[in-house]
TORTORVO-622290 format. One record per atom (N, C-alpha, C): residue in one letter; x, y, z. Coordinates in pm, whole numbers, plus 50000, padded with zeros to 5 digits. Layout:
AXYZ ...
END
This chain:
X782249850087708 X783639853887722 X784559842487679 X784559832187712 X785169817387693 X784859815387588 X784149820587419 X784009815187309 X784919829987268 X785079836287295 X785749852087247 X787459843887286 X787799841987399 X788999834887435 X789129825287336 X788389817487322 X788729805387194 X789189808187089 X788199815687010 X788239827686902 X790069831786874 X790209839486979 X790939846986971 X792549833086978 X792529824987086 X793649813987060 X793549807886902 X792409803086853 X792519796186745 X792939802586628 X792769818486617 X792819828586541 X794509833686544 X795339830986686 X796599832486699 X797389817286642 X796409808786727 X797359794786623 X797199793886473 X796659798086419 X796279798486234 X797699805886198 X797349820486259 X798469830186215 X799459828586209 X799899816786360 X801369814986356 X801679798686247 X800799789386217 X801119779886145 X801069786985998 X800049800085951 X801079804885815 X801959815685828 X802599818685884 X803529826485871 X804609812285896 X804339807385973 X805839795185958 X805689784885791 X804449785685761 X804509783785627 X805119791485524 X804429802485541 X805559811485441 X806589811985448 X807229812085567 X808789813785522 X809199802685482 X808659787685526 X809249777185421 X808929778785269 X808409784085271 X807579782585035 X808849792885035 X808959804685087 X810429816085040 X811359812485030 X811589798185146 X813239794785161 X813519784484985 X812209774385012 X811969764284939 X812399772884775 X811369781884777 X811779790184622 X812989794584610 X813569796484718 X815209803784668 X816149795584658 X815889778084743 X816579766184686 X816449766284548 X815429766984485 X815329760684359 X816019766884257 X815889784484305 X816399791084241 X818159791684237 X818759790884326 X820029786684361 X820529773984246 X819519757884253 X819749753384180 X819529755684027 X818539763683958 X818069770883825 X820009779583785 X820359782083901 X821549791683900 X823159783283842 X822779769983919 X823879760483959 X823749760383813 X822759752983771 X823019748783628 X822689753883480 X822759771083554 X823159780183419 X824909778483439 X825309773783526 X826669779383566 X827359768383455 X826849755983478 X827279741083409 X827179744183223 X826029750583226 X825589754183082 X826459760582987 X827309772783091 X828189780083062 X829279770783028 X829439763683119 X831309762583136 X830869752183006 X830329746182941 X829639735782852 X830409742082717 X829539754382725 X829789764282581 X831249768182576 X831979772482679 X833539777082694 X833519790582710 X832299796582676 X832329812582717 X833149817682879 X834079821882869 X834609825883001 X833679832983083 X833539846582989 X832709853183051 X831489855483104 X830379845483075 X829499838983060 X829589837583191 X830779825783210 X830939813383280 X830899825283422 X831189830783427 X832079842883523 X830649850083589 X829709855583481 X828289861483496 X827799853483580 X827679843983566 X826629830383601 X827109824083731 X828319825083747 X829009821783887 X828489837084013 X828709845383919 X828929855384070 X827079857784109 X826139851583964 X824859849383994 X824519841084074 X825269829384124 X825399816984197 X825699815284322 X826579823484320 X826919831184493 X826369840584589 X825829853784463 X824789860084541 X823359849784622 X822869842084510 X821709835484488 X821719826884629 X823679820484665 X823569812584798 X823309821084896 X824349827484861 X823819836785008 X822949844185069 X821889850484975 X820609853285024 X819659838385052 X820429825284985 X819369813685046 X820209808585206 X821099812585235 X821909810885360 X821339822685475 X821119833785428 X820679847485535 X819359840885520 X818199837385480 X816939831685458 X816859820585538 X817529808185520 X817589796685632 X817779801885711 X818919812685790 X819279813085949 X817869822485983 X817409834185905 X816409840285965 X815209831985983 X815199814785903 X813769811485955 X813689803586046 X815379799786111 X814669793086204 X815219801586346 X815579810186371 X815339819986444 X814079822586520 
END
């Protein structure tokens, strides 16, 4: 019974150290992507395309704010 109990704790501590992993690699990827975003935005304003510039911004804002709803849900 006491190796089934073990079992079963060591099998709950695994689960919970990757799932708290995963949500860091999700948060981590949507930083990067945020920054991939930042500096299409720079790229733009570079060229002078307004509209461009305009695409690439409102891509930049969505991009924060699903990495802002992502941070508060992981450490919840």
């Amino acid at each position: 019974m006491k190796t089934k109990q073990w079992l079963c704790g060591l099998s709950l501590a695994l689960l919970a150290a990757t799932t708290q992993l995963a949500c860091q690699s999700k948060t981590q990827e949507k930083s990067e992507e945020v920054r991939e975003d930042y500096k299409d935005v720079i790229e733009a304003q570079r060229e002078g395309d307004t509209s461009e510039v305009r695409e690439e911004q409102a891509e930049l804002d969505s991009s924060r704010q699903e990495y802002r709803e992502m941070a508060k849900d992981s450490t919840r």
